[in-house]
C-alpha positions as CSV (number, residue, x, y, z in Angstrom):
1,X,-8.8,1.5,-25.7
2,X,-8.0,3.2,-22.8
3,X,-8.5,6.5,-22.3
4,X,-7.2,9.3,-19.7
5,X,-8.6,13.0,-19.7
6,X,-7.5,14.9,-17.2
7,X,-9.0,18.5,-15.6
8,X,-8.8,21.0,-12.4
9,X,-6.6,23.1,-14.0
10,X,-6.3,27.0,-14.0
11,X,-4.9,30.0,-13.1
12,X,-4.4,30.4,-9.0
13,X,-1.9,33.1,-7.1
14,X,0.9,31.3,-5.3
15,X,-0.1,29.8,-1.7
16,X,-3.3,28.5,-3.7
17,X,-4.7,25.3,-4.1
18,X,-6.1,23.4,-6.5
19,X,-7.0,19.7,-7.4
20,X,-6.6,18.3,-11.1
21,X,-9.0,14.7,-11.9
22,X,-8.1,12.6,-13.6
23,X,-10.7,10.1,-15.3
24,X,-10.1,6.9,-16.9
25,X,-12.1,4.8,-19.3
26,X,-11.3,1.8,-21.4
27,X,-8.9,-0.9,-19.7
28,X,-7.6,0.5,-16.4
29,X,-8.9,-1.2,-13.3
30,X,-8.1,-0.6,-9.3
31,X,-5.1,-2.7,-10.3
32,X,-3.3,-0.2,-12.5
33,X,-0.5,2.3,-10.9
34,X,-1.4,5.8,-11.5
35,X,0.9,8.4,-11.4
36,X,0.8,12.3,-12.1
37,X,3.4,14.2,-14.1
38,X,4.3,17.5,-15.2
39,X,5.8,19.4,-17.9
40,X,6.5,23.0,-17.8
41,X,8.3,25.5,-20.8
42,X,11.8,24.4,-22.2
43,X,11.9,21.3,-19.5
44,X,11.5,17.9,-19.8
45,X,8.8,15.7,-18.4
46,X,8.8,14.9,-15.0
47,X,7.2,12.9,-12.3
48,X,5.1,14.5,-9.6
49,X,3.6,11.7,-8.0
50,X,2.6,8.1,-8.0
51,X,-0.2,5.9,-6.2
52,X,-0.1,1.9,-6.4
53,X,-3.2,-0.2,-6.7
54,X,-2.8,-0.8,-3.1
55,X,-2.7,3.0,-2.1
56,X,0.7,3.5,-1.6
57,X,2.1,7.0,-2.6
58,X,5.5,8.6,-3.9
59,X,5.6,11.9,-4.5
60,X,8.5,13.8,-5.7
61,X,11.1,16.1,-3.2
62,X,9.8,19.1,-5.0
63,X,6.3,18.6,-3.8
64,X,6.4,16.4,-1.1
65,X,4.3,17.9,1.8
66,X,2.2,19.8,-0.6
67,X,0.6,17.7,-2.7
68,X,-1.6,14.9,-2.7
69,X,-2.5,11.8,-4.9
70,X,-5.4,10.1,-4.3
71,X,-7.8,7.9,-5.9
72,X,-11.7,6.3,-6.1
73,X,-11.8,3.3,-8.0
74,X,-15.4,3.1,-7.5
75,X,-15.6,6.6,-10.3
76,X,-12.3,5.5,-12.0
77,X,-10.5,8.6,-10.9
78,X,-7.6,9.6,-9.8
79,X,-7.2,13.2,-8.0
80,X,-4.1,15.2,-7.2
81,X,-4.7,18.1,-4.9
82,X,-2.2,20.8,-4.8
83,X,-1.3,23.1,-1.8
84,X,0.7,25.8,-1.1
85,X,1.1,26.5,-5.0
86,X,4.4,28.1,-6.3
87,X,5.5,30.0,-9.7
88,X,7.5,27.0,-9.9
89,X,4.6,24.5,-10.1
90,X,3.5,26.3,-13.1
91,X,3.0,23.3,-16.0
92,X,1.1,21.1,-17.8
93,X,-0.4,17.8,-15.7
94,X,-0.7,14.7,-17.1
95,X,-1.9,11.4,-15.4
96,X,-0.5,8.2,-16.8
97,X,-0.1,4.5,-16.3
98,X,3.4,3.7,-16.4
99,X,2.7,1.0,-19.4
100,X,1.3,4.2,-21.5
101,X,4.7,6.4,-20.4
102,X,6.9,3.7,-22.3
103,X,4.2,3.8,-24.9
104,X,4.5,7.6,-25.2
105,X,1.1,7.2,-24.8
106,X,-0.4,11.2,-23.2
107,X,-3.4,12.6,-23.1
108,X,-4.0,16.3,-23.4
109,X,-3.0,17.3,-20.0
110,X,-4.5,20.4,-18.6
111,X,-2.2,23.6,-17.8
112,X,-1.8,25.0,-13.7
113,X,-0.5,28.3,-13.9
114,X,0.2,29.7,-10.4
115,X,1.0,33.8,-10.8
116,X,0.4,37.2,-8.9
């Protein structure tokens, strides 16, 4: 059974950084697409980024520039590190496989809040 917990979250002042882990047990090898998502108050779900088994990355307009996904298969982690941090970034982070997303398959996500 697979299993995805992620962490790095926290409180940081805007122009901070931070970077969220995510690791991954059970059935998900350097093959497996990763991606990063986000869901803040009152909004719906939405995709941050994405990094394929052969390291290519997507990264949504709204963060494009300031954040980064990256991974090390050899620790079965994937990392996201965040720059630049705005009020608007505020949200819960989840990592995923997109097999899990049609599942509705989340873990428990960990909460970035970015405030003065």
């Amino acid at each position: 059974q697979v299993q995805l917990v992620e962490s790095g979250g926290g409180l940081v002042q805007p122009g901070g950084s931070l970077r969220l882990s995510c690791a991954a047990s059970g059935d998900i090898t350097s093959s497996s697409t990763m991606d990063w998502y986000r869901q803040a108050p009152g909004k719906q779900r939405e995709l941050v980024a994405r990094i394929t088994s052969g390291g290519t990355t997507n990264y949504a307009g709204s963060v494009k520039g300031r954040f980064t996904i990256s991974r090390d298969n050899a620790k079965n982690t994937v990392y996201l590190q965040m720059n630049s941090l705005k009020p608007e970034d505020t949200a819960v982070y989840y990592c995923n496989t997109p097999i899990r997303t049609m599942r509705s398959l989340w873990g428990q996500g960990t909460q970035v809040t970015v405030s003065s």
